[in-house]
Every structure is written in structure tokens, then in C-alpha cells.
C-alpha positions in Angstrom: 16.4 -24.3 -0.4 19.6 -22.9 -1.5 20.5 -19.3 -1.8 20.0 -18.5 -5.8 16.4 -20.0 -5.0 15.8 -18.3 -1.8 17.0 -14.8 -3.4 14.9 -15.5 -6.8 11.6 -16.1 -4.4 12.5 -13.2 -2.8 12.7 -10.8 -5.7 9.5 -12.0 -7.1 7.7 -11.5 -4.0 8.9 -8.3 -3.5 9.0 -7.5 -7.5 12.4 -6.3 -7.4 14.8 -6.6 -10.5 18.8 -7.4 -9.9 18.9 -3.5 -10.5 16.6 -2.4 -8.0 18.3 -4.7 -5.2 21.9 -3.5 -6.2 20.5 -0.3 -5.9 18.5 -0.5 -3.0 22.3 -2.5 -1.1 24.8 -1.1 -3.0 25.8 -4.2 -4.4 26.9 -4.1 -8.0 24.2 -5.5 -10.0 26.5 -8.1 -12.1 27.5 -9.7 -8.5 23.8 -10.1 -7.5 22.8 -11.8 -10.7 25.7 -14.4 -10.1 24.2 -14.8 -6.7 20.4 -15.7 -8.4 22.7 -17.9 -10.9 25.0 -19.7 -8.9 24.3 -19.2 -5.6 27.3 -19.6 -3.5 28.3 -22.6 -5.8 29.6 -19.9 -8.7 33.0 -18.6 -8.6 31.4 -15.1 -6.9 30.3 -16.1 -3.4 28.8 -13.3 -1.7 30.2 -11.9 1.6 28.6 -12.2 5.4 28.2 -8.7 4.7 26.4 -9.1 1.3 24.2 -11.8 2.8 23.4 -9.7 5.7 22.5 -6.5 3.2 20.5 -8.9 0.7 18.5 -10.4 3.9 17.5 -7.1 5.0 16.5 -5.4 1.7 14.2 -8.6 0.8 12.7 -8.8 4.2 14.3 -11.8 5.4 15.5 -13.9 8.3 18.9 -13.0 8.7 20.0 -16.7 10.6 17.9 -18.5 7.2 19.8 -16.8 5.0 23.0 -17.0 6.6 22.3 -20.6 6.9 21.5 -21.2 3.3 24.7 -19.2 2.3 26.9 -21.7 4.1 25.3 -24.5 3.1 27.1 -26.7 0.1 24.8 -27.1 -2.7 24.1 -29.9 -5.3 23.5 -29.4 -8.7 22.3 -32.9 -9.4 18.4 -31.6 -11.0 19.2 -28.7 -12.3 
């Protein structure tokens, strides 16, 4: 799984729109949809410290999350 997926999962589990999370991290919201786009293959990557803010507002593993984040991702299916 790869960080746009892991983050959309996340938001629909929790019911939580790009504007609630930004709100709930301080994140700007335009930065977190690229994040549910592109993942960390966009040109916006998020920070460790975005990663660790997302992780915690969705209620996630820190280490997956960090791990997903570093990971290179394919775009060959999508």
C-alpha cells in the first residue's frame, strides 16, 4: 500500500474530508489533497513532520506510515 491509498482508507474510515484533516493538523488543505493524489510520487512530498501529524490525526501506526512515505511508488495500474 502506498501513502495516497493508505491516507484515502484512512479518511474514509474515520469520515474525515481534506478540510477536516488540515484542520484538525494544521496542514494546508491544498497540500493534503496532493498527498491523497500523488502520494509522495507528486511534486509535493510531505515532510517527516507532516507524516508524523497525518499518522496521529488518522489513528495510525507511526513506523507504517513512515514506511510507506519512503517507499518509491509505481504507477504502472493506475
Amino acid at each position: 500500500m502506498h501513502l495516497a491509498e493508505l491516507l484515502a482508507d484512512a479518511m474514509r474510515r474515520h469520515h474525515l474530508s481534506a478540510e477536516a484533516l488540515a484542520y484538525a493538523t494544521g496542514i494546508r488543505t491544498p497540500r493534503i489533497r496532493a498527498f491523497i493524489e500523488d502520494g509522495t510520487e507528486g511534486p509535493v512530498r510531505p515532510t517527516p513532520k507532516e507524516v508524523t501529524e497525518l499518522a496521529t490525526a488518522l489513528a495510525l501506526p507511526l513506523h507504517e506510515v513512515l514506511q510507506v512515505s519512503q517507499e518509491p511508488c509505481t504507477t504502472a495500474g493506475r
